[in-house]
C-alpha positions as CSV (number, residue, x, y, z in Angstrom):
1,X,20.3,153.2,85.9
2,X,17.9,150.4,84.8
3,X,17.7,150.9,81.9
4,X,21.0,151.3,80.6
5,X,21.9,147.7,81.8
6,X,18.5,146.2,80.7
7,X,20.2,147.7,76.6
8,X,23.1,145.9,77.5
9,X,21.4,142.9,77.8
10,X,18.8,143.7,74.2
11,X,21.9,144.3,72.4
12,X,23.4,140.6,73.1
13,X,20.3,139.6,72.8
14,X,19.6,141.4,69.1
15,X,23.3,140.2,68.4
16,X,22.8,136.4,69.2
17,X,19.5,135.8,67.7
18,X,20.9,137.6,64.6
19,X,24.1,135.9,64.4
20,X,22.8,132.6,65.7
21,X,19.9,132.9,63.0
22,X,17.3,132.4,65.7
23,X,14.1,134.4,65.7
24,X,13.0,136.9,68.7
25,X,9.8,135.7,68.3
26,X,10.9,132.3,70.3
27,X,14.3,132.7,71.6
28,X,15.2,133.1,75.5
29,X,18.3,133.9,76.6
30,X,20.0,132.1,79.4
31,X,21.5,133.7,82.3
32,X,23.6,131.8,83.5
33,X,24.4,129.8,80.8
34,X,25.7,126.1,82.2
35,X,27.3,123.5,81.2
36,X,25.2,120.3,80.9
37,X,27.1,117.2,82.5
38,X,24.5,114.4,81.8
39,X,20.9,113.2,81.2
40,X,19.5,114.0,84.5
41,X,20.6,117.4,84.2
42,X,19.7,118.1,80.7
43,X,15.5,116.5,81.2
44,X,15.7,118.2,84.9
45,X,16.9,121.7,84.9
46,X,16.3,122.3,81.0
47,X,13.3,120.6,79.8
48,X,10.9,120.6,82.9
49,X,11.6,123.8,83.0
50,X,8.6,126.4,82.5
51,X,9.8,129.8,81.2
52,X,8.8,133.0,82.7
53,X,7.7,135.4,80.4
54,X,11.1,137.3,79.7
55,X,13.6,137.7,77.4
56,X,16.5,136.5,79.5
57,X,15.6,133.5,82.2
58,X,17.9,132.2,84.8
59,X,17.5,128.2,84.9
60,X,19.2,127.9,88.3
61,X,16.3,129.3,90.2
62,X,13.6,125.9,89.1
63,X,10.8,125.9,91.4
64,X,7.8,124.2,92.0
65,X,6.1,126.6,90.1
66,X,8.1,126.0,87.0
67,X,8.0,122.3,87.0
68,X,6.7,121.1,84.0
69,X,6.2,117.5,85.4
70,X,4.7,118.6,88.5
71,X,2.0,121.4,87.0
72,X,1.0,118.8,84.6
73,X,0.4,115.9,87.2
74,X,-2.0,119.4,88.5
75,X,-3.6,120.1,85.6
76,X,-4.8,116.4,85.4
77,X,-6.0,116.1,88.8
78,X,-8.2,119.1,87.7
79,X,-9.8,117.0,84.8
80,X,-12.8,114.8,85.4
81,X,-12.1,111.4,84.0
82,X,-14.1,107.9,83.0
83,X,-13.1,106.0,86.0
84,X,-11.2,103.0,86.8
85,X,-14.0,101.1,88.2
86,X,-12.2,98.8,90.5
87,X,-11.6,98.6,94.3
88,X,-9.3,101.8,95.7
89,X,-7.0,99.4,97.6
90,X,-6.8,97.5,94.7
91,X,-6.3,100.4,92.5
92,X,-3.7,101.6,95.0
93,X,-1.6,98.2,94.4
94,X,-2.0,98.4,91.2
95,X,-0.1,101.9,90.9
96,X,2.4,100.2,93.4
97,X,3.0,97.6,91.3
98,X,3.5,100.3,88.5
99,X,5.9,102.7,90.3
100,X,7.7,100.1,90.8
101,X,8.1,98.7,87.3
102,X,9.9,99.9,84.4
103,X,8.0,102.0,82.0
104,X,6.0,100.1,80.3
105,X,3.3,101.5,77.2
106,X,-0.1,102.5,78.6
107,X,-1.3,99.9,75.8
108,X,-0.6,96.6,78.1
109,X,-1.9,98.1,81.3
110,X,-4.6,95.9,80.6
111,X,-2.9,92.4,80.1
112,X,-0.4,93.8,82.6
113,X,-3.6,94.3,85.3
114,X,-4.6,91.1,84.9
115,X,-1.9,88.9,84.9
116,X,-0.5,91.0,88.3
117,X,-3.9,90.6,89.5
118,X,-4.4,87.0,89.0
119,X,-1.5,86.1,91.6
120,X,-3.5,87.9,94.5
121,X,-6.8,87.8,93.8
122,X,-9.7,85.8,92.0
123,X,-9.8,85.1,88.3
124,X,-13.1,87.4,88.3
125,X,-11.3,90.6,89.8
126,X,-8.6,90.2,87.2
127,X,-11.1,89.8,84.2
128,X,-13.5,92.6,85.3
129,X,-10.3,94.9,86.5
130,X,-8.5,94.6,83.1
131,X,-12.0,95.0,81.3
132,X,-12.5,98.4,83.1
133,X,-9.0,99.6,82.5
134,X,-9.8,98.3,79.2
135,X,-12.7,100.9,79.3
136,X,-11.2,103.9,81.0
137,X,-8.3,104.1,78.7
138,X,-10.6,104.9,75.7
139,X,-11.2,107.8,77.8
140,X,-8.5,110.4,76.5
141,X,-8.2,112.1,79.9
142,X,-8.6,108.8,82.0
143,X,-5.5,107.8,79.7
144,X,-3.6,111.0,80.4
145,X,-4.3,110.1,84.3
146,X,-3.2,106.5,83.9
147,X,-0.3,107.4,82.4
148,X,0.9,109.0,85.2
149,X,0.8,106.3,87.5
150,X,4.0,104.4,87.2
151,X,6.0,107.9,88.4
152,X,4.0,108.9,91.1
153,X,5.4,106.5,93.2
154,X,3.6,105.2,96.3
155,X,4.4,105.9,99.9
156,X,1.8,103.6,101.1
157,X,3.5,100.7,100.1
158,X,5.5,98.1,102.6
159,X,8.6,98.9,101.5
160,X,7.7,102.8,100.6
161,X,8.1,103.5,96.2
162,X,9.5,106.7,95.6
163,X,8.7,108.5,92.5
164,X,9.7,108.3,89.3
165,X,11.6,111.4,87.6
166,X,10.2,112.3,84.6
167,X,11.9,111.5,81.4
168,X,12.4,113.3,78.0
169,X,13.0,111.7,74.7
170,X,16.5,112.5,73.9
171,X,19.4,112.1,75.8
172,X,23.0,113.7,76.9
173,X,25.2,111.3,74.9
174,X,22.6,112.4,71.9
175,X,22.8,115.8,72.4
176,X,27.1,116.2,72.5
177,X,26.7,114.0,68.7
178,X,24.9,116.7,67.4
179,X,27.1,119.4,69.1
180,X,29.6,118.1,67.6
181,X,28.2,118.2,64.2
182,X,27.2,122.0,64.7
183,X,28.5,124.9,62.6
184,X,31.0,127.3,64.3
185,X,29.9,130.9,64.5
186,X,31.6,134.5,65.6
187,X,30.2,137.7,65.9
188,X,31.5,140.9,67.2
189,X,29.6,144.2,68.0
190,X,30.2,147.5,69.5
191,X,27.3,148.4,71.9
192,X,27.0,152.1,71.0
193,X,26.4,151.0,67.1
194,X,23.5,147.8,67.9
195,X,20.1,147.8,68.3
196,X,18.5,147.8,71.4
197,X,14.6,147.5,70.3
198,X,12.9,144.4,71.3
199,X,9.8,145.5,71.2
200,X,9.0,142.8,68.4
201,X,10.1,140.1,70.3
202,X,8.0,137.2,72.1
203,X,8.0,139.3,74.7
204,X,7.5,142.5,73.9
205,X,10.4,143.8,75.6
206,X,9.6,142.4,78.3
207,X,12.7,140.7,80.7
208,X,13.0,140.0,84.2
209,X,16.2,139.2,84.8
210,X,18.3,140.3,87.7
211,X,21.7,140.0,87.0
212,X,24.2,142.8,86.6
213,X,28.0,142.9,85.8
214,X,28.4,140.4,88.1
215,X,26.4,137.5,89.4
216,X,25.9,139.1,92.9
217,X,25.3,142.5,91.4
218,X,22.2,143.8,90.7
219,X,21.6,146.3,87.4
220,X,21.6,149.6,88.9
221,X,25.0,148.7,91.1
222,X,27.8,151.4,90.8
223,X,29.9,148.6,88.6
224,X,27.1,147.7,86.6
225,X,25.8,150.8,86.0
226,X,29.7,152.3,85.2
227,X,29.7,149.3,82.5
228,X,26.3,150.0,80.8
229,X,26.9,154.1,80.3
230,X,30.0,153.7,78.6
231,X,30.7,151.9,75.5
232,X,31.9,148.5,74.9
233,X,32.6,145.4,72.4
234,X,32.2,142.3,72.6
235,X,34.1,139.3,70.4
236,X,32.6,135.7,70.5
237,X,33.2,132.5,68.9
238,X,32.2,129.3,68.8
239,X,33.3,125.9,67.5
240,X,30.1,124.3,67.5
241,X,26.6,125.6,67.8
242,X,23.5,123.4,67.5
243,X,19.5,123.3,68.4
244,X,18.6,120.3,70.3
245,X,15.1,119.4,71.1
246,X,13.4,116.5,73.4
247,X,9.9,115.3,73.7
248,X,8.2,114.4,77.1
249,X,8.5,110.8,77.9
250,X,5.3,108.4,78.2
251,X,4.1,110.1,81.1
252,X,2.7,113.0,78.9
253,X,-0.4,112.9,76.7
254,X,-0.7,115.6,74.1
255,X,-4.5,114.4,73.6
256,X,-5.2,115.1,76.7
257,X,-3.7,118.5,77.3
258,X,-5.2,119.3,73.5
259,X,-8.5,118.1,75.3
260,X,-8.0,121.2,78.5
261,X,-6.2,123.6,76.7
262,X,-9.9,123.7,74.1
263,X,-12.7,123.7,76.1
264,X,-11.9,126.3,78.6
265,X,-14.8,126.8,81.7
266,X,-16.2,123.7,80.6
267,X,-15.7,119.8,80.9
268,X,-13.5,117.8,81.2
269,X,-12.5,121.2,84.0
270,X,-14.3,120.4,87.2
271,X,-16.1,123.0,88.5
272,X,-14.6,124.4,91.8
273,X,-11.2,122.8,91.9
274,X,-8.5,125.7,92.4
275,X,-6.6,124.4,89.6
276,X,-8.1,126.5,86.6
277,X,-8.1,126.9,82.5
278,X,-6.9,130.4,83.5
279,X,-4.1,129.2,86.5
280,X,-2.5,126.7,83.6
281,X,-2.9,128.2,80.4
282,X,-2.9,132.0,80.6
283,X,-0.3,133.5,78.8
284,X,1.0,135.7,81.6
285,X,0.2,134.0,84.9
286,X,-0.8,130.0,83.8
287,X,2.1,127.6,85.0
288,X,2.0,125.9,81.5
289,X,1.5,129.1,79.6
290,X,4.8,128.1,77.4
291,X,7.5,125.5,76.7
292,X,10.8,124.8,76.2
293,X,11.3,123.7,72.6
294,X,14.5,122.9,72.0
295,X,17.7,124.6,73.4
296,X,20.9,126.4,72.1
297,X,24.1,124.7,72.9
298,X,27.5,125.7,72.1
299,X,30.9,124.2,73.4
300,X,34.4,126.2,73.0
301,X,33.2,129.7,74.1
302,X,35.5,132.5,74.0
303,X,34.3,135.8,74.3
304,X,36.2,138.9,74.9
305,X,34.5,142.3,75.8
306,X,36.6,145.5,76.2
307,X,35.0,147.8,78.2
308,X,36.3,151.9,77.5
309,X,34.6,152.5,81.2
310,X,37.5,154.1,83.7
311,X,36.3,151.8,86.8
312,X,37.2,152.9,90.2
313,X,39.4,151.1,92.4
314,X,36.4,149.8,94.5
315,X,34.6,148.5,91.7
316,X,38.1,146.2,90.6
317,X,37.9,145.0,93.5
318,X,34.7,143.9,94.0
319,X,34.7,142.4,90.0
320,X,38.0,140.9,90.9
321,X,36.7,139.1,93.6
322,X,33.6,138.1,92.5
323,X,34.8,136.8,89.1
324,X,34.4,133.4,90.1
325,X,30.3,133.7,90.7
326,X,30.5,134.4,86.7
327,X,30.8,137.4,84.8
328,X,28.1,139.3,81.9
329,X,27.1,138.3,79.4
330,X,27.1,134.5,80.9
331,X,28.1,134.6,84.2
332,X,30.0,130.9,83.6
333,X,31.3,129.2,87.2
334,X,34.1,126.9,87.2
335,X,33.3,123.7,87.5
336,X,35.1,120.6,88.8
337,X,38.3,122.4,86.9
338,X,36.4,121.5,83.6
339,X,35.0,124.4,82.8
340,X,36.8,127.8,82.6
341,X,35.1,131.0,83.9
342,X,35.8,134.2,83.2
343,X,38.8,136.7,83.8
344,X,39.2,140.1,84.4
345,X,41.9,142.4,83.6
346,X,42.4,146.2,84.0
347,X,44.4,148.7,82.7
348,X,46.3,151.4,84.6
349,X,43.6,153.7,83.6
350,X,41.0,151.5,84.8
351,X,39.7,150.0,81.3
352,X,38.5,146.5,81.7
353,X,39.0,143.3,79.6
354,X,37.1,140.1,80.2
355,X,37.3,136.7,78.5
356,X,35.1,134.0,79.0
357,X,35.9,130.5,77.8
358,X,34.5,126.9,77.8
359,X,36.5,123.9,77.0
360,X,35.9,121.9,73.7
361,X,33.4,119.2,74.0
362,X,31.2,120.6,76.7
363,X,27.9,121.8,76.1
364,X,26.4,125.0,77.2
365,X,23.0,125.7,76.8
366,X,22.6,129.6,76.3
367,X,19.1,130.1,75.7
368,X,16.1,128.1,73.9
369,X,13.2,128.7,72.0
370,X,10.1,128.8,73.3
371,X,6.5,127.5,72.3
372,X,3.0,129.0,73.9
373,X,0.1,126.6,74.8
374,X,-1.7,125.7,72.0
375,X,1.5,125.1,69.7
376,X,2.9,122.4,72.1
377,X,1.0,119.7,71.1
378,X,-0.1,120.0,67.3
């Protein structure tokens, strides 16, 4: 039955946020919950990630659709703009020349224009072209568009510039100091004796997530479904537990997404363009309807649940061999022999017993909080 595994999920979810001090009215849950080996990984499969709405979110599957960098560099293309009143192959050089920079601040485009400019062209195009940058960055969406331009990347150019990957504030190395300052925590709970209402949560109740016992089982599978009708407990501990948040790097303008997230239907939105107030913001179908805000992160996880379920030899089997994909409630993989997974054992009676564990110093993010457009920015 559904529903039986979707409480097995509410109650770890009701147990975390209440143990973790977290409030349901932000928190999503991770499913998997990985380990985060460096920087790349952290701004990539964390931060530019846009959350469904849904209580427990799986951060493996990132698509195009929940890019944050991508659906932004969309929304602005949707924006009508003062603009840079200079030649388009100049223009196009000019966002060569950019991409192909390091980041510099939007402030000394300007001086930047014209002193590339004046070592290819006249001292007249560099004066006027730096005068209507000058101009267009006063613009706050022109300056959201410009901003944008040194990680595009150009293709055009002789040799090609590939793009630039968006960058966050914080960093890896940043983000394992505070770890390591965290509180520990522990928690147990029997699932027959915890709360299973969500209702209140950001959500509603609402969760889309697809795992079940295992990671290649879904929630109404014979295993899964065994495991969810009969009771359980669950034992978890943590040696360090920390919130860790990031800002977008100079390539995002809050003023600017301030300036199409309040005048909905009307300018700076230009008319026709399939990109759409309603196709970015709304709250159930924009894809920048909500942001990750800072993440959960723990390090030397051990959780044991004892299941009183009498499991079938079949369904051993298949948990048995499958343990590797990762178990509930955070389906961990191993990972270049750093990172321990979890373990089944059964009785003779067919009682299970599974312990997860994560080695000290290595993060795992197992949810984040969540903010909805319109809180993003201010």
């Amino acid at each position: 039955m559904l529903m039986a595994f979707e409480d097995v999920n509410s109650a770890l979810y009701n147990s975390i946020t209440s143990n973790l001090k977290l409030s349901p009215t932000s928190f999503v849950l991770f499913q998997p919950a990985n380990p985060v080996l460096d920087t790349g990984d952290l701004w990539n499969h964390y931060f530019n990630l846009i959350p469904a709405k849904s209580l427990t979110l799986d951060p493996t599957t990132l698509s195009g659709g929940a890019q944050f960098f991508d659906n932004y560099c969309a929304l602005n293309s949707a924006l009508q703009s003062t603009p840079f009143e200079a030649p388009e192959g100049i223009r196009q050089a000019f966002q060569g020349f950019l991409s192909a920079k390091g980041a510099v601040p939007i402030s000394q485009y300007p001086a930047l224009f014209r002193e590339w400019a004046s070592q290819k062209y006249s001292p007249v195009v560099a004066m006027a072209g730096a005068a209507a940058l000058s101009v267009a960055l006063a613009d706050p969406v022109a300056d959201g568009q410009l901003r944008l331009l040194q990680y595009l990347g150009d293709p055009g150019a002789s040799p090609p510039v590939p793009p630039k990957q968006p960058d966050w504030t914080e960093t890896f190395v940043q983000m394992q100091s505070l770890l390591a300052a965290g509180p520990p925590v522990s928690f147990r709970y029997r699932q027959s004796e915890v709360s299973k209402d969500v209702s209140r949560s950001w959500t509603g109740g609402r969760s889309v997530g697809n795992f079940g016992l295992t990671a290649v089982s879904n929630l109404g599978s014979s295993e899964s479904t065994r495991f969810a009708e009969s009771d359980f407990t669950v034992e978890a501990s943590f040696a360090h537990v920390c919130t860790f948040a990031a800002a977008p790097g100079p390539w995002f303008s809050p003023v600017t997404m301030a300036l199409a997230y309040r005048n909905k239907g009307k300018a700076p939105w230009v008319p026709g363009n399939p990109v759409t107030w309603g196709s970015t913001f709304d709250q159930d179908t924009g894809n920048l309807a909500r942001f990750i805000l800072n993440l959960v992160v723990v390090d030397t996880m051990n959780i044991q649940i004892t299941s009183f379920a009498s499991f079938t030899s079949d369904d051993q089997t298949f948990i048995e061999r499958n343990a590797l994909q990762g178990l509930w409630p955070f389906f961990i993989k191993p990972d270049a022999g750093r990172i321990a997974g979890s373990q089944p054992k059964f009785s003779s009676t067919g009682q299970m017993e599974v312990t997860t564990t994560s080695p000290p110093g290595v993060p795992i993010v197992i949810g984040g909080n969540i903010v909805p457009a319109g809180g993003f920015w201010t």
